[in-house]
N, C-alpha and C positions, 0 to 999 in steps of 0.2 A: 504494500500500500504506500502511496506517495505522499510525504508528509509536503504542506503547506505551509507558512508564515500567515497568520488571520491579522489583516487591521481589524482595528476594533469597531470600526461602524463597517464590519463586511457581512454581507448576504450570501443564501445559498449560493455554491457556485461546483461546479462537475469538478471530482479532483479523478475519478475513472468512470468508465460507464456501468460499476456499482456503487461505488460510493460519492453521495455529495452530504458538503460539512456545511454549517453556517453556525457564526458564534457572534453574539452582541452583547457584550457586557455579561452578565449573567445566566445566558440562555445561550444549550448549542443545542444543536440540531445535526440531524446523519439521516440520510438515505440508505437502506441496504435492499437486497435481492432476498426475495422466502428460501433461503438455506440457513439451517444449524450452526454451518459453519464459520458464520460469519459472528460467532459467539465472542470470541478473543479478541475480535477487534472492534466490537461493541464495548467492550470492558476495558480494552486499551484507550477507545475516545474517550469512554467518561470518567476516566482518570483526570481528563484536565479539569474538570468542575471542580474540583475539591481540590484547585490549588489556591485558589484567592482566599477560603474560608477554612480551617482544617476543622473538619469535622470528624466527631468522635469516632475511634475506630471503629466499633462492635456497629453503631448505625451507617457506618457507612458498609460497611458489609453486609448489611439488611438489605441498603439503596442496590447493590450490587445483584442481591438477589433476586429483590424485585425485579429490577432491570431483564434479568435475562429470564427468571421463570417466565415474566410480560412478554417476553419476546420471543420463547421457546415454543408457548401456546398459542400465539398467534400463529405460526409457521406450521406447525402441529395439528391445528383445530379451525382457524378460522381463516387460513390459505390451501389446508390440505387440497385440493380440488383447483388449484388457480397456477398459472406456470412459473417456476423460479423467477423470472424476469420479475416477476408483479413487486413492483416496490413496499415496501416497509418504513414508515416516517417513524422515528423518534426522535423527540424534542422533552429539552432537561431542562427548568428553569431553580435557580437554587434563590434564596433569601437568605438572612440571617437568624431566619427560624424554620425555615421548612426547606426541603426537596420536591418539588414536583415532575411526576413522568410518565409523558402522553407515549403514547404508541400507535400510529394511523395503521390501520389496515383496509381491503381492501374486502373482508367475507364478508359472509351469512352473519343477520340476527341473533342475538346469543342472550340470554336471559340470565345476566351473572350471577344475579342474587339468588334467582330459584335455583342453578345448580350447586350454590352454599349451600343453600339448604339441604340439597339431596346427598351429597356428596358423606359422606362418614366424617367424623371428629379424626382428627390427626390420630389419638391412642386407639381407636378402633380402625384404623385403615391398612392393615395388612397387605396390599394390590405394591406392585412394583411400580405401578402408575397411579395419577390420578390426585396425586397427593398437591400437586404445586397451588390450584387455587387457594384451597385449604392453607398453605404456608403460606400464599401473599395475602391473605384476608387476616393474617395473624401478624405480620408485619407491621404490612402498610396503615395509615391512619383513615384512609379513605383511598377505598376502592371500587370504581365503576367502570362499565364499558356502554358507551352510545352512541347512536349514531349522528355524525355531524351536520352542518348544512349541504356541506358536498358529497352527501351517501356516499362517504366512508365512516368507518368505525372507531373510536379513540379509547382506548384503554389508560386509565386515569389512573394514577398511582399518586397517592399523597404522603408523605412522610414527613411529620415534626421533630424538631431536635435542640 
């Protein structure tokens, strides 16, 4: 991946034909492609958030979490069906008290709260799968997924600290 110098009033901009960056002050942003493997360099971008403010170890390992189990299921469940090309928006915006992290996609309807509900308690879920909503509903401070004005889908992750 081709790293970049960002001025600070810079907008999205192609750095290859998977990924595009954009960072402004507080808020960056990354395009990727519906592949898994694009996990380590989702984790390598949003290393740079957490240089202006250090935030506590143990919550930013949570944000980390979040981040990718957010982005593991979208690729997983709400792209299954759609061709790697299909872009994936995430945007990180940070405060001096919270984390916030969208995640656009591009599927199906998804009822997040009714599948908390249905889903087993973490000490009752013995399945090799199925567990991650369950973790990011215990993390995060606030979590929802809805549909935008441009019918796409944002998966909302909020995290205080």
């Amino acid at each position: 991946m081709k790293i970049l110098k960002l001025n600070k009033l810079t907008s999205a901009y192609d750095i290859s034909s998977t990924f595009n960056r954009c960072k402004v002050d507080n808020k960056i942003c990354l395009k990727v492609n519906t592949d898994l493997n694009a996990s380590s360099d989702i984790l390598s971008w949003f290393e740079q958030i957490n240089q202006t403010l250090i935030i506590n170890q143990q919550i930013w390992w949570q944000c980390q979490t979040l981040l990718i189990e957010g982005f593991a299921n979208i690729v997983e469940h709400a792209h299954k069906n759609l061709p790697r090309e299909t872009p994936i928006e995430i945007e990180v915006r940070l405060s001096n008290q919270q984390i916030e992290i969208r995640i656009f996609s591009h599927g199906e309807a998804f009822d997040l709260q009714k599948e908390l509900r249905e889903i087993s308690e973490l000490e009752d879920n013995k399945r090799e799968r199925g567990r991650g909503l369950k973790i990011m509903s215990a993390i995060a401070d606030k979590l929802s997924y809805e549909q935008t004005d441009d019918h796409r889908y944002c998966l909302f992750i909020k995290k205080f600290y």
